[in-house]
C-alpha positions in Angstrom: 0.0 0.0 0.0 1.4 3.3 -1.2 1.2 6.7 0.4 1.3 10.9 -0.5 2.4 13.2 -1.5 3.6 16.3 -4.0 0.1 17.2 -2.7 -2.5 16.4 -0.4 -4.6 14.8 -3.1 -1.9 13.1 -5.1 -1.9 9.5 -4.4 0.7 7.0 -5.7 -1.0 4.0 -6.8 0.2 0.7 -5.0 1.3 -1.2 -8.3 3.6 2.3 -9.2 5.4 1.9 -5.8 5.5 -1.7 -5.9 7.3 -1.1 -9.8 10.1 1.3 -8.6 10.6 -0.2 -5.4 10.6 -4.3 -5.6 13.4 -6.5 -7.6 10.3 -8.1 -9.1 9.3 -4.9 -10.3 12.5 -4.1 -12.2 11.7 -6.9 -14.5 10.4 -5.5 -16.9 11.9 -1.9 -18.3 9.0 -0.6 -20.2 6.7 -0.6 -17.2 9.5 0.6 -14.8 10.2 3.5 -17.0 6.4 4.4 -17.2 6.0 4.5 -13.3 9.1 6.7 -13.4 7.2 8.9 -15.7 3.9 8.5 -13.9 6.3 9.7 -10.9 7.7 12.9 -12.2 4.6 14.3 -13.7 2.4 13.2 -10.8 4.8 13.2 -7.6 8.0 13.8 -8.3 9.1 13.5 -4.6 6.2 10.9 -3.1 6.5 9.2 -0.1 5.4 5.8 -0.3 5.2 2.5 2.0 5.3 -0.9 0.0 4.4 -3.9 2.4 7.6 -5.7 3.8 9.6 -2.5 3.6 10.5 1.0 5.3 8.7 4.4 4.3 10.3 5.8 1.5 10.5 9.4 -0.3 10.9 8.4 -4.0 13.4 11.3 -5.7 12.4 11.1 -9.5 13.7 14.9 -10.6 17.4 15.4 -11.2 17.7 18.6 -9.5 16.2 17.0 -6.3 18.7 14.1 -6.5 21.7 16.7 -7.1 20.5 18.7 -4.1 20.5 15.7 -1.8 23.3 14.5 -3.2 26.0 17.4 -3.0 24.8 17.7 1.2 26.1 14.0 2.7 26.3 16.1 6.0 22.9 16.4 6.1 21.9 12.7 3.9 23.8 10.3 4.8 24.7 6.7 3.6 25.7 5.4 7.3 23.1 7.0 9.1 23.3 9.1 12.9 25.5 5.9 14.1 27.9 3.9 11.7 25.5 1.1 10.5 22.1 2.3 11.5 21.3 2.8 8.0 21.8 0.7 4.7 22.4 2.6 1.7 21.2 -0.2 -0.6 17.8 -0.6 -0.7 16.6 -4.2 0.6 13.5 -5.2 2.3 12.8 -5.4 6.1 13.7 -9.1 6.1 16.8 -8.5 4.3 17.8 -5.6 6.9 16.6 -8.4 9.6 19.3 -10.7 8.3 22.0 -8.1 7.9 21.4 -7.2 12.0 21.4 -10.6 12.9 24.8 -11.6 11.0 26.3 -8.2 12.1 25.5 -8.1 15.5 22.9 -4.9 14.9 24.7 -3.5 12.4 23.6 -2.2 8.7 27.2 -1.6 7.8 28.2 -5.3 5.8 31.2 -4.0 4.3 33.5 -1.0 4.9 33.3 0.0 1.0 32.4 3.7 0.0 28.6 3.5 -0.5 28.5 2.7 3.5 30.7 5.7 4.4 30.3 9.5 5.1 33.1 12.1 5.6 35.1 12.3 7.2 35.8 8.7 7.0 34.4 8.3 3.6 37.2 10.7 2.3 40.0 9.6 4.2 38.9 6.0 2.7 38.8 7.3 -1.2 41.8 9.0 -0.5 43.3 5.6 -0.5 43.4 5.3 -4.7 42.2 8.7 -5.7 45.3 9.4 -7.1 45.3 6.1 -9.2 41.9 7.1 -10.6 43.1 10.7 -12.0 42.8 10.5 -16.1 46.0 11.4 -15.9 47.0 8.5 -13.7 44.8 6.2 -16.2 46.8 7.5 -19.6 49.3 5.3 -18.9 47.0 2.3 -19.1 45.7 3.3 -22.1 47.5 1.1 -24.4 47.6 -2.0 -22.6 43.6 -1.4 -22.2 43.4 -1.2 -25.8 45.6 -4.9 -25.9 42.8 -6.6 -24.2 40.0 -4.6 -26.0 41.6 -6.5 -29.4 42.6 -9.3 -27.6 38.8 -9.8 -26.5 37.3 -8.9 -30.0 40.1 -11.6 -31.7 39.1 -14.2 -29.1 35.1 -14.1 -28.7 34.4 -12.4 -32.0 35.2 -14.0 -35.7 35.3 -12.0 -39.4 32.4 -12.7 -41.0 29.0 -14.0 -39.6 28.6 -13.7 -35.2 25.2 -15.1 -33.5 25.9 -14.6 -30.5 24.1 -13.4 -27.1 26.1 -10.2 -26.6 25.8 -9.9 -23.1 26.8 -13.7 -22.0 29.3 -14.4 -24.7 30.9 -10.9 -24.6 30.1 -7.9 -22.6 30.8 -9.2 -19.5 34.0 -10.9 -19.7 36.0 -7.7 -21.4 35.4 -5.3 -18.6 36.6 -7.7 -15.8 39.3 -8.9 -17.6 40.5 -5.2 -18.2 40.3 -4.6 -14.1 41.2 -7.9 -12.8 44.5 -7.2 -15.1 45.0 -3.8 -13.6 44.1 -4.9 -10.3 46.8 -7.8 -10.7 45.0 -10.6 -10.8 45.7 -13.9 -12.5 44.1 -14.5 -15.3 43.3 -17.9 -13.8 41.3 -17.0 -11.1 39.0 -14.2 -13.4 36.2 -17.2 -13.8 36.2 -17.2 -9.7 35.8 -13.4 -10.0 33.3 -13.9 -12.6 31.0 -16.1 -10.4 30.9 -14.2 -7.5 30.0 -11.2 -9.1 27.0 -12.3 -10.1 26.3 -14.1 -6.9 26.8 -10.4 -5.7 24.4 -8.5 -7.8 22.1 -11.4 -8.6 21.1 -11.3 -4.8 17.2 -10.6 -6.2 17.3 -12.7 -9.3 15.7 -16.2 -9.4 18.0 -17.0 -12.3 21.4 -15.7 -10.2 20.7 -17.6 -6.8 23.4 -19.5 -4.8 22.6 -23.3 -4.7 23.3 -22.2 -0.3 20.3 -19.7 -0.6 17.2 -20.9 -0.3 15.2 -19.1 -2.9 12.7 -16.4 -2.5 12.7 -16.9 1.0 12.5 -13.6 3.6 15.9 -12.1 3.8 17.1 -14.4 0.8 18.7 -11.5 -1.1 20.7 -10.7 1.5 21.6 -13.7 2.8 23.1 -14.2 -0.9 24.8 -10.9 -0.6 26.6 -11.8 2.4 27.5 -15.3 1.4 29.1 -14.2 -1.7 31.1 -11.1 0.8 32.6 -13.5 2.8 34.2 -15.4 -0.2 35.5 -12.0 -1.6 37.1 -11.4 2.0 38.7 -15.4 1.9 40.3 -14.5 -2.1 41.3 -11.2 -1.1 42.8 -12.0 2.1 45.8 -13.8 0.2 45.8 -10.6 -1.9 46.8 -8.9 0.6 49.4 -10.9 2.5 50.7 -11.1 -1.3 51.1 -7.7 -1.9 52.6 -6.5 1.1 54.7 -9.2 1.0 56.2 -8.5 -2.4 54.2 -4.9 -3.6 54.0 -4.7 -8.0 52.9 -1.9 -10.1 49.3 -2.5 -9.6 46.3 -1.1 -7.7 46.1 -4.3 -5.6 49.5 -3.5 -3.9 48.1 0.3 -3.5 45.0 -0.8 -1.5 47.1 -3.2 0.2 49.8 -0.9 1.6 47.8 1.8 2.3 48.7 3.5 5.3 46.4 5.5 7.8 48.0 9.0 9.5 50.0 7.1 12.1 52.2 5.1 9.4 49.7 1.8 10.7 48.3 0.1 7.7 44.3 0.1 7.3 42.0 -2.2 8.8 42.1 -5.4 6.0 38.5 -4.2 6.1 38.7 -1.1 4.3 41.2 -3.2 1.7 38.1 -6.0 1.4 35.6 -3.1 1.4 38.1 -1.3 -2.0 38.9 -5.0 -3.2 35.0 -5.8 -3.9 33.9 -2.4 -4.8 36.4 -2.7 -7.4 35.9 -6.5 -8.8 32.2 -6.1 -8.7 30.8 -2.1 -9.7 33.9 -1.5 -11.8 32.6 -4.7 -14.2 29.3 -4.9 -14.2 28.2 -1.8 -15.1 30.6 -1.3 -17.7 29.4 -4.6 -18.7 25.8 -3.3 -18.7 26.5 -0.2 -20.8 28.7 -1.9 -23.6 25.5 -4.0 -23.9 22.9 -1.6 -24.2 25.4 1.0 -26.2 25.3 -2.2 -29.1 21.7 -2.4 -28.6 20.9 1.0 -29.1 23.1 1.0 -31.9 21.3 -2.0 -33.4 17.6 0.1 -33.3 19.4 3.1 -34.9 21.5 2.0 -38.0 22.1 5.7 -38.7 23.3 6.5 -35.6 26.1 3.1 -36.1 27.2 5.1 -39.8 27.3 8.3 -38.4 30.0 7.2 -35.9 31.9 4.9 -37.9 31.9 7.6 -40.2 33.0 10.4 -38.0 35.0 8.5 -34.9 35.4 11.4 -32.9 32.0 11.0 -31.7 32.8 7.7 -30.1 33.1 9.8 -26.1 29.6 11.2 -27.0 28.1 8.0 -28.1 29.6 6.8 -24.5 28.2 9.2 -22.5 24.6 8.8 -24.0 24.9 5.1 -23.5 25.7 5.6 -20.0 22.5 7.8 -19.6 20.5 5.5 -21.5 21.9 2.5 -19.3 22.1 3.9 -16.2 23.1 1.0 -15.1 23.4 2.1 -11.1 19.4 2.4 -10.6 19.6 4.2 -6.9 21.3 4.5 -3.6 19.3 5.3 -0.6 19.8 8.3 2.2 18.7 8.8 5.7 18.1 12.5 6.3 20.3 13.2 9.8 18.2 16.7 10.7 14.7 18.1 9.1 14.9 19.6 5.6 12.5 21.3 2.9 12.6 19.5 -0.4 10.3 20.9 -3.3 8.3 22.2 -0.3 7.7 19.1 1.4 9.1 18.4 4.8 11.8 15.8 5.3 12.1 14.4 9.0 15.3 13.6 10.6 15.0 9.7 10.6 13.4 9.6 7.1 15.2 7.7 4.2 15.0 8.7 0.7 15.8 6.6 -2.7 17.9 8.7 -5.4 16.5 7.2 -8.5 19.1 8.1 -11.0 17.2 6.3 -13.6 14.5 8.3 -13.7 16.6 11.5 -13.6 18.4 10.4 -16.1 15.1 10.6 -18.6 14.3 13.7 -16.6 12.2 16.5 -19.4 13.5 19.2 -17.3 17.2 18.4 -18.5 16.7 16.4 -21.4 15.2 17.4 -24.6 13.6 14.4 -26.1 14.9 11.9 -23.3 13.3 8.7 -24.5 15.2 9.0 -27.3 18.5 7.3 -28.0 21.1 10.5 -29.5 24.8 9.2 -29.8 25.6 13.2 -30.2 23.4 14.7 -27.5 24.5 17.8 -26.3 24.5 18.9 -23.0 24.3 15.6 -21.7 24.3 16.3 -17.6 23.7 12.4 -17.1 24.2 11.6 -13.3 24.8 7.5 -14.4 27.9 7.8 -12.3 26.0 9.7 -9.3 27.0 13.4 -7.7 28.5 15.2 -5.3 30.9 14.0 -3.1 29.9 9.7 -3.4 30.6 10.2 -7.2 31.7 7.3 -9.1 35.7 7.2 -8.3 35.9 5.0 -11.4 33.8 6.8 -13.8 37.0 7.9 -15.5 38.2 4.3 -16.0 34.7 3.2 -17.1 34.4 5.7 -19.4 38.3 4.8 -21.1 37.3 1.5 -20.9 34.1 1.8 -23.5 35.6 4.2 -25.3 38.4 2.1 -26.3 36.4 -1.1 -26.9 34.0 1.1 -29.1 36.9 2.8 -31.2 38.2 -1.2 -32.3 35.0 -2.7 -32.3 32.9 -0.7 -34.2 35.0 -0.1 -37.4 34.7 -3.7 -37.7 30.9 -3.7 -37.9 29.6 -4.3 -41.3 25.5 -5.3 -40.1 24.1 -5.8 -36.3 20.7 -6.9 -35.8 19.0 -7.9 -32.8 17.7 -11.4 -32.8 15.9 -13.2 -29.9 14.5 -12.4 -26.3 15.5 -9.7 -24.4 16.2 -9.9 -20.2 17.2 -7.8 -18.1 18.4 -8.3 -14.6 15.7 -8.5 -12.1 17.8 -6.2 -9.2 16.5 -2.6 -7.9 20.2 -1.7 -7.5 22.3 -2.3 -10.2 20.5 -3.4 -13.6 21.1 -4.0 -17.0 20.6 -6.6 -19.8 21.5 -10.1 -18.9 20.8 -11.8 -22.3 20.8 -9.5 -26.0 21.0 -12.2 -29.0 22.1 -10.4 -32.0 23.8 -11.2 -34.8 26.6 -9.3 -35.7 28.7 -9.2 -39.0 32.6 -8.2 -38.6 34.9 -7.5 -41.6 
């Protein structure tokens, strides 16, 4: 049952909260991207309450989701104590299961999206340097190496029937970061699996053989599981690396050293180790797919960058709009506040839908429509303010270079079979695009 507001007599129908707010919901695009709509032209900030989960104020509008999201002293990820608040959305049961496993805390994992400043900045601080595009130059080639090394090893000249996202996408961008993380290659299929034990927490098709299905507090119960054997890999990691330090990021994270010349707690490295193997991949992952896609529906768009390469950084930045492939994080408000004239309690937690901003009128001309050379494009795909994407750079380098080798190679790509996409109200994407795709 849904609740308010935008006015007294605005009323969000239960099956509109249900859509935004539920995994099950997030099944089907189409319909989620309607009760966005419905949202920002009916109540753009609505508070709702779905059965089995907490109140929630729904942010549809990107200048709400900017405002919230340049004041973490004010909205936090962590809450008034350090793990009174989860920052990914889950249900009540899932929340349950977290407290019980923790000992009463929300905080799973010391990673970014469960920290606020100061701590969150003394934590980035850790690799911020590594993350510079300047820093990321210097990677440049070998990132290129693996884009034609992937290409030469999943793709053939000629005739590909492929599905894109299981045969392609996702192996490329985890290859690249597992290589500049230091990882062998031999252990990438372990990486692999666990990743999507991670983000598959909500999806039937994604569930651990150790987790019972669909049952109350199943999705987290998955997302811890698959956390604790991050923390046993990474573990050797880090005796490794301090042991014997390389030229990688691993051996960054590893020797990082707090004010006192003590090294970190092993659970900020953990906390940087999975942020790293698991957002820095799949969403890259998720983009590549839909950028293809997209392409597919608009043959024109596919000549007029192969024709003009150039375009290629704009064709990736309306991708990542269009993807948006991180759908929300969620903030507890630490004191009262005044949003689009509504009042925000102290206590009161409040979903950043970057999706729906992200096909926001206000900003976009024409946002249901897919423009490789869209200009402005003030996407927030990688989020705002201070909790930014640290690796939007990378990601960015990443497509880019994938797109400049792939795509001169593309002679026809049509789409061809059913269409999924991952049933998870955090981080989404396709999970299967048959197409076939012709390569000179």
């Amino acid at each position: 049952m849904s609740v308010t507001q935008d006015s007294p007599d605005t009323l969000v129908p239960d099956h509109i909260a249900r859509q935004v707010v539920t995994p099950e919901g997030h099944r089907d695009d189409e319909a989620l991207f309607e009760a966005y709509r419905w949202l920002r032209d009916n109540a753009p900030l609505a508070k709702v309450h779905v059965e089995g989960y907490d109140p929630l104020w729904l942010l549809t509008k990107h200048a709400d989701i900017m405002e919230v999201e340049r004041q973490p002293q004010i909205f936090s990820n962590g809450g008034p104590e350090i793990g009174s608040h989860n920052p990914n959305l889950g249900s009540q049961a899932d929340d349950a299961f977290h407290r019980q496993l923790t000992g009463g805390s929300l905080r799973v994992i010391d990673s970014l999206t469960y920290l606020d400043p100061p701590e969150h900045t003394m934590v980035r601080d850790i690799a911020t340097d590594w993350f510079r595009p300047v820093t990321l130059k210097k990677w440049e080639d070998e990132i290129r190496v693996l884009a034609r090394e992937a290409i030469e090893a999943r793709l053939h000249p000629g005739t590909n029937e492929l599905d894109f996202v299981k045969e392609f996408t996702v192996y490329y961008p985890l290859h690249v970061i597992m290589t500049l993380f230091g990882v062998p290659a031999e252990d990438e299929p372990r990486m692999m699996a666990l990743t999507q034990d991670f983000f598959g927490t909500a999806d039937p098709d994604a569930q651990r053989e150790d987790v019972e299905p669909l049952s109350p507090g199943a999705a987290a119960e998955q997302f811890s599981a698959a956390i604790q054997d991050f923390y046993a890999y990474f573990d050797r990691l880090i005796e490794d690396r301090r042991a014997e330090p390389r030229d990688d990021l691993a051996s960054i994270i590893a020797n990082a050293r707090t004010e006192d010349g003590e090294y970190f707690a092993r659970s900020y490295a953990y906390g940087w180790f999975i942020a790293i193997a698991t957002a820095g991949h799949d969403t890259t992952s998720s983009t590549l797919a839909t950028c293809l896609e997209a392409l597919a529906q608009n043959p024109d768009q596919l000549a007029a960058v192969q024709a003009d390469p150039s375009r290629i950084p704009d064709l990736v930045n309306e991708s990542l709009r269009w993807a948006s492939p991180v759908k929300q994080f969620t903030r507890m408000a630490l004191e009262p506040y005044e949003l689009r004239g509504q009042k925000i309690e102290a206590g009161d937690r409040l979903v950043t839908l970057y999706q729906s901003a992200n096909r926001d009128e206000d900003i976009f001309e024409d946002p249901y429509a897919f423009r490789y050379d869209r200009k402005p494009n003030k996407h927030i795909a990688f989020g705002y303010g201070p909790h930014m994407c640290i690796g939007q750079h990378l990601a960015k380098m990443e497509l880019r270079v994938m797109l400049e080798e792939l795509l001169p190679r593309i002679t026809s790509l049509q789409l061809t079979g059913e269409r999924k996409v991952v049933q998870t109200n955090f981080v989404g994407g396709l999970k299967n695009r048959p197409l076939v795709l012709e390569l000179s």
